[in-house]
MDTraj code that builds the backbone (N, CA, C; nanometers):
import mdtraj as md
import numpy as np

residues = "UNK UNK UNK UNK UNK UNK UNK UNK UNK UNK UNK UNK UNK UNK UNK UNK UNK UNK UNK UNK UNK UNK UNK UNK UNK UNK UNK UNK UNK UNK UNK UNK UNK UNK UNK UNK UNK UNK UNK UNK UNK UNK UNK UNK UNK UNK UNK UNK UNK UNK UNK UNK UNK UNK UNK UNK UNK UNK UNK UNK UNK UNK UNK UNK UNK UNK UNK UNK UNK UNK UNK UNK UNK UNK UNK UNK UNK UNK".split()
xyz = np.array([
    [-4.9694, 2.7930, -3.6422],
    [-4.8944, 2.7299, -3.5359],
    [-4.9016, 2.5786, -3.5563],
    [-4.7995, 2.5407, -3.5607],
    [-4.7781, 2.3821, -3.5566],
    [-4.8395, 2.2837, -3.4632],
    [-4.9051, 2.2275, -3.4146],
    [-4.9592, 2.1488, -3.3500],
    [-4.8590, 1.9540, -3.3664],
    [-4.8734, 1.9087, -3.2394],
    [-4.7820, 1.8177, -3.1863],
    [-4.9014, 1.7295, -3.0408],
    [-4.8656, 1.5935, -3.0531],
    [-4.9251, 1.5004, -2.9933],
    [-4.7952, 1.4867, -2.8861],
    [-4.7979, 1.4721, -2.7640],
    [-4.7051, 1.4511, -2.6030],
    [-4.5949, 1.3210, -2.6834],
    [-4.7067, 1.2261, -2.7562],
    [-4.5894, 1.1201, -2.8186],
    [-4.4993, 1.1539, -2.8883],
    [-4.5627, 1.2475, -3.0001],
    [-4.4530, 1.3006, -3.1126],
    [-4.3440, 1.4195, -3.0373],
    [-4.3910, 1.4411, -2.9442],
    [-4.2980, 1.5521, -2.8769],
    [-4.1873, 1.4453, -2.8059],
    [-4.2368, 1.3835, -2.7713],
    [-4.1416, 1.2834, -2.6703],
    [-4.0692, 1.2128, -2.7697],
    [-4.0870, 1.1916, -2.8654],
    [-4.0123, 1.1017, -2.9731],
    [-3.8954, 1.2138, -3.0332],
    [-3.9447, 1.3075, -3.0506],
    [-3.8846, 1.4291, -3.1633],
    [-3.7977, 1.5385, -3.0791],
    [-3.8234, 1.5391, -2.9457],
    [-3.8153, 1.6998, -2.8460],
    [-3.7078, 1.7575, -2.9492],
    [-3.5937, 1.7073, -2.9446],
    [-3.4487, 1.7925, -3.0086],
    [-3.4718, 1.8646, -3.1326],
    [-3.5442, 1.8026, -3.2555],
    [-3.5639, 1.8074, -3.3493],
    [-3.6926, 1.8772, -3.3740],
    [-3.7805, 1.8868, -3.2854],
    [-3.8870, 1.9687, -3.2165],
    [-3.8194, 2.1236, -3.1996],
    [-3.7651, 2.1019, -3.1046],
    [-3.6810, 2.2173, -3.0068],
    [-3.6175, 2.3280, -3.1181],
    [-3.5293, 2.2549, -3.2068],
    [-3.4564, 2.3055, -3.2987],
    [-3.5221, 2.3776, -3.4083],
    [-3.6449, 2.3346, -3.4346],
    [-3.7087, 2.3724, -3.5528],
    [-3.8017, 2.4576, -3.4814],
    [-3.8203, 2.4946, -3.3766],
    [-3.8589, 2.6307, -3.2736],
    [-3.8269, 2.7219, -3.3289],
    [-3.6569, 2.7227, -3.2936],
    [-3.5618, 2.7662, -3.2751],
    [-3.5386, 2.8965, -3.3959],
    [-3.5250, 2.7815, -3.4964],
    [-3.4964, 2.8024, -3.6291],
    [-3.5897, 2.9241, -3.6935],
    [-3.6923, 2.8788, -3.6865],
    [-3.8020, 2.9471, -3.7596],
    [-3.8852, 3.0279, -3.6806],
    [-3.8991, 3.0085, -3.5292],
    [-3.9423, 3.1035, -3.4418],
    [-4.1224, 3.1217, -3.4396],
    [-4.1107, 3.0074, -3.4773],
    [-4.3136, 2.9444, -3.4992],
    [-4.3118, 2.8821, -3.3362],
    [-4.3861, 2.8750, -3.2947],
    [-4.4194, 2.8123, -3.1751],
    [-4.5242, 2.6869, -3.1910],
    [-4.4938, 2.6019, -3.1028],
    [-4.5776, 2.4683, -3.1680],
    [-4.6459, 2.4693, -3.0186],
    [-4.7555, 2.3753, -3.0474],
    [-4.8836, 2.3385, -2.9085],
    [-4.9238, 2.1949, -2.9076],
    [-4.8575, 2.2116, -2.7600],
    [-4.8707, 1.9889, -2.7636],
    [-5.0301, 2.0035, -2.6620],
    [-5.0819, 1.8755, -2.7032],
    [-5.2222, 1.8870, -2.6466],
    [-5.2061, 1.7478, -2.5328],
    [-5.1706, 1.7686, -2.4341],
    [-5.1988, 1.6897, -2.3248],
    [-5.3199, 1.6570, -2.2077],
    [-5.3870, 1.5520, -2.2749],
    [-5.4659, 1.5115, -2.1984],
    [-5.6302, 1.6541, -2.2174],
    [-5.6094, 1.7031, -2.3366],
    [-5.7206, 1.7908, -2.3602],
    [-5.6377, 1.9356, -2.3148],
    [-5.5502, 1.9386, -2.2540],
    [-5.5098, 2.0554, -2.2444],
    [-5.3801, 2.1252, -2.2883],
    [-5.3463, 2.2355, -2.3959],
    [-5.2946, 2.2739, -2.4632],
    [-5.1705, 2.3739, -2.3830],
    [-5.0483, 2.3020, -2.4557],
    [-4.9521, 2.3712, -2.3760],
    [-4.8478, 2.4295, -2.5046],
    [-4.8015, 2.5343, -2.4854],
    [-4.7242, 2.5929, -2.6095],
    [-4.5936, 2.6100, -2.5695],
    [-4.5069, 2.5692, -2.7233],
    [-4.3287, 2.5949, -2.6520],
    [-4.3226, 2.7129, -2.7899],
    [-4.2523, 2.8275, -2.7165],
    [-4.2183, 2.9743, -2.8269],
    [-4.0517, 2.9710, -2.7501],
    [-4.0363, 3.0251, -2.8701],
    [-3.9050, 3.0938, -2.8198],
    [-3.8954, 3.2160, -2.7727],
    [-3.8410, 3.2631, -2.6554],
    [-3.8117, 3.3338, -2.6110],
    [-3.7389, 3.4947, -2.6629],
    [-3.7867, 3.5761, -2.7185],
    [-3.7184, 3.7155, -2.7278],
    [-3.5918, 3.7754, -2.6714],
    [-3.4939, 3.8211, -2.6828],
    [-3.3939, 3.8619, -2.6075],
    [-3.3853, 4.0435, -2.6731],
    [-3.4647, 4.0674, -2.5785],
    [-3.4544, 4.1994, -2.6338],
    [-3.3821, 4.3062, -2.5957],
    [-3.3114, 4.4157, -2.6351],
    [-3.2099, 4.4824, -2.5835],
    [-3.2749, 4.6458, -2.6186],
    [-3.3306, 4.6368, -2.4538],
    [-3.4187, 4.7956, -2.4254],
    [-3.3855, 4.8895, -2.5174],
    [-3.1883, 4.8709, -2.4186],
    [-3.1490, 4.9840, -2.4599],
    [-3.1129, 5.0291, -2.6311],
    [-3.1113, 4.9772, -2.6802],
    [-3.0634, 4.9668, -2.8381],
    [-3.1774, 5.0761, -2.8981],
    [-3.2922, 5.0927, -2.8961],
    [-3.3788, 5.1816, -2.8689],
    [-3.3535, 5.3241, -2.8636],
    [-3.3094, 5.3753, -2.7611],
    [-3.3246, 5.5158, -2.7076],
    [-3.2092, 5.6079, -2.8032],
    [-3.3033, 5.7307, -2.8646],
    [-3.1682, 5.7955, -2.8845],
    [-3.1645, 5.9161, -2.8676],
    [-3.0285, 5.9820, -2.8431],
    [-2.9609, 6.0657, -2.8029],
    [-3.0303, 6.2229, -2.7922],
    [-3.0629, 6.3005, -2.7182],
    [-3.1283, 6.3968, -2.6924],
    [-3.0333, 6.4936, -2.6026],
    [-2.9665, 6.5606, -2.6726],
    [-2.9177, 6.6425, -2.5963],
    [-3.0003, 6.7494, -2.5322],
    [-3.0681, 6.8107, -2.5856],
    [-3.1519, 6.9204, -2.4898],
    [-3.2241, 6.9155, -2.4431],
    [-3.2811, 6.7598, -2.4097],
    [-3.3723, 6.7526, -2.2805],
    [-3.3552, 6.7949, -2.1847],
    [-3.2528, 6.8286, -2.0943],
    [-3.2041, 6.9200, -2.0072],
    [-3.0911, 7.0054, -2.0018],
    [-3.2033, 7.0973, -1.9465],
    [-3.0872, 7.2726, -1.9964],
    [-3.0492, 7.2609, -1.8475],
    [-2.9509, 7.3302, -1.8418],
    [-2.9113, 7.3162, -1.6674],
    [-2.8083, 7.2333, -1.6217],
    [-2.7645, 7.2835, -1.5406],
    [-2.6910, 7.1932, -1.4238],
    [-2.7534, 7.0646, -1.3424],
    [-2.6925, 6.9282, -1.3556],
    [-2.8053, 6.8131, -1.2799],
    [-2.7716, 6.8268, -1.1994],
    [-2.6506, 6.8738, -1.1793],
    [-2.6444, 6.8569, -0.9644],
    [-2.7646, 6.9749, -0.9039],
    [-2.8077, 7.0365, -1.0155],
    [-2.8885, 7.1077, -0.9404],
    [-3.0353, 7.1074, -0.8893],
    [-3.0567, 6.9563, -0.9332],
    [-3.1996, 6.8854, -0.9156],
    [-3.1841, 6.8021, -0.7833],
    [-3.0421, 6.8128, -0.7305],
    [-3.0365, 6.6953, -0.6071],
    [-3.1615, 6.8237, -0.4721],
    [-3.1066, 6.9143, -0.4258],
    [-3.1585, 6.9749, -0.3558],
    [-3.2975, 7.0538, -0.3696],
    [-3.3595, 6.9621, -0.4453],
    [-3.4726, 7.0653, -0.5072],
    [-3.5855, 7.0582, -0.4353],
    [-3.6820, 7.1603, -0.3353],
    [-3.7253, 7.2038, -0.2327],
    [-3.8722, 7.1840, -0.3158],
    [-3.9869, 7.2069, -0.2716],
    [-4.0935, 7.2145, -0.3350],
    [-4.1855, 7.2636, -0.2204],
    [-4.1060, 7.3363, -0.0833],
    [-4.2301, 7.3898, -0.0202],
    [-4.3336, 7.5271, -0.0678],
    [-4.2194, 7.5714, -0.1299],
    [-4.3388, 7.6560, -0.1532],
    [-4.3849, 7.6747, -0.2475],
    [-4.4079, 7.5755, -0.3443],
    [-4.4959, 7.5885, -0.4471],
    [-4.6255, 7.4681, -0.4029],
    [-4.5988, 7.4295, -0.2622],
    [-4.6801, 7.3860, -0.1571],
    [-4.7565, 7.4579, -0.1092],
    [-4.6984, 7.5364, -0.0431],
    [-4.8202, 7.6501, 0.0507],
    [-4.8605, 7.7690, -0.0300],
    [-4.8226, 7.7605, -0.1691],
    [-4.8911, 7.8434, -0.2281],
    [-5.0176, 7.8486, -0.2495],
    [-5.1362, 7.9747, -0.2115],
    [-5.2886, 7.9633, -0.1948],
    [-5.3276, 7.8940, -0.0328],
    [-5.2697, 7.8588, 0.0359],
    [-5.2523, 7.8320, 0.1741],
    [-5.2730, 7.9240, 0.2419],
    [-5.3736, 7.9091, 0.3958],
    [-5.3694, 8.0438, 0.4435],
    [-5.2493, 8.0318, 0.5479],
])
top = md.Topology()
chain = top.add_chain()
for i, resn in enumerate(residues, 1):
    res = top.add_residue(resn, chain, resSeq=i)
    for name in ("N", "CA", "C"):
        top.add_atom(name, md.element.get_by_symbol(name[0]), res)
traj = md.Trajectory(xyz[None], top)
């Protein structure tokens, strides 16, 4: 990780910023003893991920709207 002085950041930010950007290294300016980091941000797209499963469900879905669960409630119940 690149390391940066508040001056050289303040002199450079754009050229700073850009070379973030670019290369996707994150740099750490040390202000006043305490260390602050600029990363670039991820844009990640969940969905791009998931794929296609048709037989995860066998069945009708409208048939999960009304779905009761008493008596696999009071089952063993006196």
């Amino acid at each position: 990780m690149k390391k940066v002085t508040l001056t050289e950041l303040s002199n450079n930010i754009e050229r700073i910023l850009d070379e973030v950007l670019e290369t996707g290294i994150p740099i750490e300016i040390n202000k006043n003893g305490k260390l602050l980091k600029i990363a670039p941000v991820e844009q990640i797209d969940k969905l791009k991920n998931l794929t296609f499963k048709p037989d995860v469900m066998r069945g009708n879905p409208d048939d999960l709207v009304n779905v009761t669960w008493e008596q696999e409630i009071n089952i063993g119940l006196p």
